[in-house]
Structures are given as structure tokens and as C-alpha cells.
N, C-alpha and C positions, 0 to 999 in steps of 0.2 A: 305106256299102259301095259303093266301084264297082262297075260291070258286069264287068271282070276278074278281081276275087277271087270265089271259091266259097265259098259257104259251107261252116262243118263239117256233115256228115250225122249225125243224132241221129235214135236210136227208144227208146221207152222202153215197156212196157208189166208189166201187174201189174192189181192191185185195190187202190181206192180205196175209204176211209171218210170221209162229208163230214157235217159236222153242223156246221147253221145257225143262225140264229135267226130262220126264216120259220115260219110255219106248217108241219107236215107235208105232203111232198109241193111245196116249192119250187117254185112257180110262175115263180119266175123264171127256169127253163128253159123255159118256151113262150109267156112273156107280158110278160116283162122289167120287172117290178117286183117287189118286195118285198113279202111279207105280214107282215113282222116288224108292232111297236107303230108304232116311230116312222121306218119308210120304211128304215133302215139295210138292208148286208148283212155280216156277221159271221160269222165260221166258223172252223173249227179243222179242217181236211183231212189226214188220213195219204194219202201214196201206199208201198206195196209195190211195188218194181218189182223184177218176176221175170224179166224180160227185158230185154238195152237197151245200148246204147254210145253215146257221143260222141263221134265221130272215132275215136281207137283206145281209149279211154276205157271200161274195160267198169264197168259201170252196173249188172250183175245183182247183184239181192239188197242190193242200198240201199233205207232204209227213212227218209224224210223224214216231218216235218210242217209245213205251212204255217199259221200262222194270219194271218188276214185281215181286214182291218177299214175297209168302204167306209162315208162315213156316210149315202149313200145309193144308186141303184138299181149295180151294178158298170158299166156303162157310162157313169155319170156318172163316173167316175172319182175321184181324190182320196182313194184309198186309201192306208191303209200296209201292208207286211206283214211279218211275221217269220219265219225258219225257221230249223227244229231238224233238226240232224243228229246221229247217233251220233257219238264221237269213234272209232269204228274206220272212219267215212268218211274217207278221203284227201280231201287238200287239193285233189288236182289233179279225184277225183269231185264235190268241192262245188264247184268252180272251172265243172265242167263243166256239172253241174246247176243254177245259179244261172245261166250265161248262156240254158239252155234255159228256164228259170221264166221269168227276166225280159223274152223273148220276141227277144235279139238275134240268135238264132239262125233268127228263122224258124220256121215250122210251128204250126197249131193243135194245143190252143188258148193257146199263150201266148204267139203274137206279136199276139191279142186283147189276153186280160187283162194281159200283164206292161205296156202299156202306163196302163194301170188304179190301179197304185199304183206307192210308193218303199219302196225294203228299208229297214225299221227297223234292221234287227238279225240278227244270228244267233246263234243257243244251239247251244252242242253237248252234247247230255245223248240217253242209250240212251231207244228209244220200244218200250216193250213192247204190242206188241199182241197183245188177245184175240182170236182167231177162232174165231166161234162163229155163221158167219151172220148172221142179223140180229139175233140177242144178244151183236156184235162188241162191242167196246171199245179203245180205248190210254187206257197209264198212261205219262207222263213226270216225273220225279224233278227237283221243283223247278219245274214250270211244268204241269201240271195233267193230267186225265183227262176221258175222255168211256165213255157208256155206251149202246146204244142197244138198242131193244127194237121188236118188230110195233108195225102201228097194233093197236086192238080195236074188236072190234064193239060198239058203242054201247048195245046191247042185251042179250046175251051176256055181252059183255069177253071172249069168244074171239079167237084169235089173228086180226088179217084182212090177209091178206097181199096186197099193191100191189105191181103192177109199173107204170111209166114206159116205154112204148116212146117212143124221139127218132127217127124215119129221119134227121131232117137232123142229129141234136144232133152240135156239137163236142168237148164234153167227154167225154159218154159216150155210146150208144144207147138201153142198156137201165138204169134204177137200179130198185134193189129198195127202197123206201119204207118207212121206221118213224118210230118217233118215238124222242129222245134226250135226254139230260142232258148236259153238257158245261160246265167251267169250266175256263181256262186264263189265266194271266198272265207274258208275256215282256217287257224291252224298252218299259216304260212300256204296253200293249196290256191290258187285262182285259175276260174276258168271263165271262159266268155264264149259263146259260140253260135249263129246265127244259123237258121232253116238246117240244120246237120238233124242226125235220125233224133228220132222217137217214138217209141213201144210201147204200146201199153196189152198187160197179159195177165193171165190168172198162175197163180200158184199155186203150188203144193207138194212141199220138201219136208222130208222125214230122213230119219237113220235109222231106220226101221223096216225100210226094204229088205 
């Protein structure tokens, strides 16, 4: 991009369901590595966005999924990823949303990550999500479901409810911590993953900062 062109202006915000296959509570938002088995990071992310444009592009009330598949820490990069869109997203909102994902637009955090990995693919299939707090879930028809639940107390198995404060985090501030199930397969990409974390957080990403 030369220093003459501007970039298009993009906000997008809503709530995010992220399920990994770290440990619960994802360390690698404060310490950049992985607690999965074997060092990977893996995940299946919905974003809700309830607010949002790209250039005149209005963005509200699209509901993507990203899955994600680094084979080790997301900063080492070498990732692929995949996303699913409803087929009542227009071409020109995926058009708009993929350059914002893949970071050529500018703005955290995915002029970080989109550097990160190569789009495998794209599914277009309806992403029904459950909201239910942190008894969230999505179901997608043809490439898989997650279900996510509090951590418990160890002693109890009362519900034990974790919050993540980030002041510096780019992706999100605050994520509400539970644990999750999740299996999904797009695009050559499988994953399977049993009680590993899950996040659920609000958003709000711009390049505009």
C-alpha cells in the first residue's frame, strides 16, 4: 500500500465463542505458548457481530466461524484456516470480512494473526448458535458443533465461575473461562477435543485506533 491510498475504515463488534484445545483458561493470552498435549493451537471461534461496517459495507448481524489450526505456538505461525459463512452473507460482506480476518486492512487484532496463517477454504453452511452464557454452544450442518460449560470445583463440582481480566489484551479484555467439547471438520482441517478451554467475550476491533 502506498502512503497515498487510505485504507478502507472497518469496525466490527459483538461476542465471541472461542474453544481451543489448551487447557482451560488459555494461557496463551498472557504467556504465549500453548498448554494443549503436543504444543499445537487449534480452535473453532464464532464471532456474532452485532455491530460493524467496512467502508459502506454494513456488517451488522453476520455471524461467521473461523476454524484454526496452528501446529504450534500462534506466533510461530504456519497456520491454515478455514471460514464458514451463512449463504444469506453477500459476497461483497465476505469479500469485506475476509480482507479484515486476513489482516489487509489493518487494525488489531488481525493485522497480528491474519499474518499467522493461509485461508484453506471457505464453507458456506447456517451457524446456529446457542446462547446460554457459559452453557453457549454452535451447531453447523456438515462440519461440526461445540458445547461449552463453567469450569467446577474440584471438590464440590459446583459451578466455579473465572473471569480473565487482559488491560493490555488485543483480542479481547475481559473472557469468561469454562471448559468445552468441540469437534469440527472443513476443507481437509479436523479437530476433536474434549473439556479443553472455552471463552466466551465481547468485542470490539477497529483500524481506526
Amino acid at each position: 500500500m502506498s502512503t497515498t491510498e487510505t485504507r478502507t475504515a472497518w469496525r466490527i463488534a459483538g461476542k465471541g465463542y472461542e474453544f481451543c484445545n489448551c487447557q482451560p483458561g488459555c494461557t496463551c493470552n498472557f504467556n504465549g505458548f500453548p498448554t494443549s498435549p503436543d504444543g499445537s493451537c487449534k480452535a473453532a471461534v464464532v464471532n456474532q457481530i452485532t455491530s460493524g461496517h467496512c467502508g459502506d459495507v454494513d456488517l451488522a448481524g453476520v455471524t461467521t466461524l473461523a476454524i484454526l489450526d496452528w501446529p504450534k505456538a500462534i506466533h510461530d505461525g504456519g497456520g491454515k484456516a478455514v471460514m464458514v459463512a451463512p449463504p444469506a452473507v453477500t459476497d461483497e460482506q465476505l469479500g469485506a470480512l475476509a480482507q479484515i480476518y486476513t489482516g489487509q486492512l489493518g487494525g488489531m487484532p488481525w493485522e497480528i494473526l491474519g499474518t499467522t496463517f493461509e485461508v484453506a477454504g471457505v464453507v458456506r453452511a447456517d451457524i446456529d448458535v446457542d446462547e446460554d452464557g457459559m452453557h453457549s454452544g454452535f451447531r453447523v450442518e456438515g462440519v461440526g458443533e461445540a458445547r461449552g460449560t463453567t469450569l467446577k470445583n474440584p471438590v464440590t463440582g459446583e459451578d466455579h465461575l473465572v473471569s480473565i481480566v487482559l488491560n493490555q489484551g488485543f483480542i479481547w479484555k475481559q473472557g469468561d473461562c469454562g471448559q468445552g467439547t468441540f469437534e469440527v471438520e472443513a476443507e481437509g482441517i479436523h479437530m476433536s477435543f474434549k473439556d479443553s478451554n472455552w471463552i466466551l467475550y465481547d468485542f470490539d476491533w477497529t483500524n481506526q485506533n
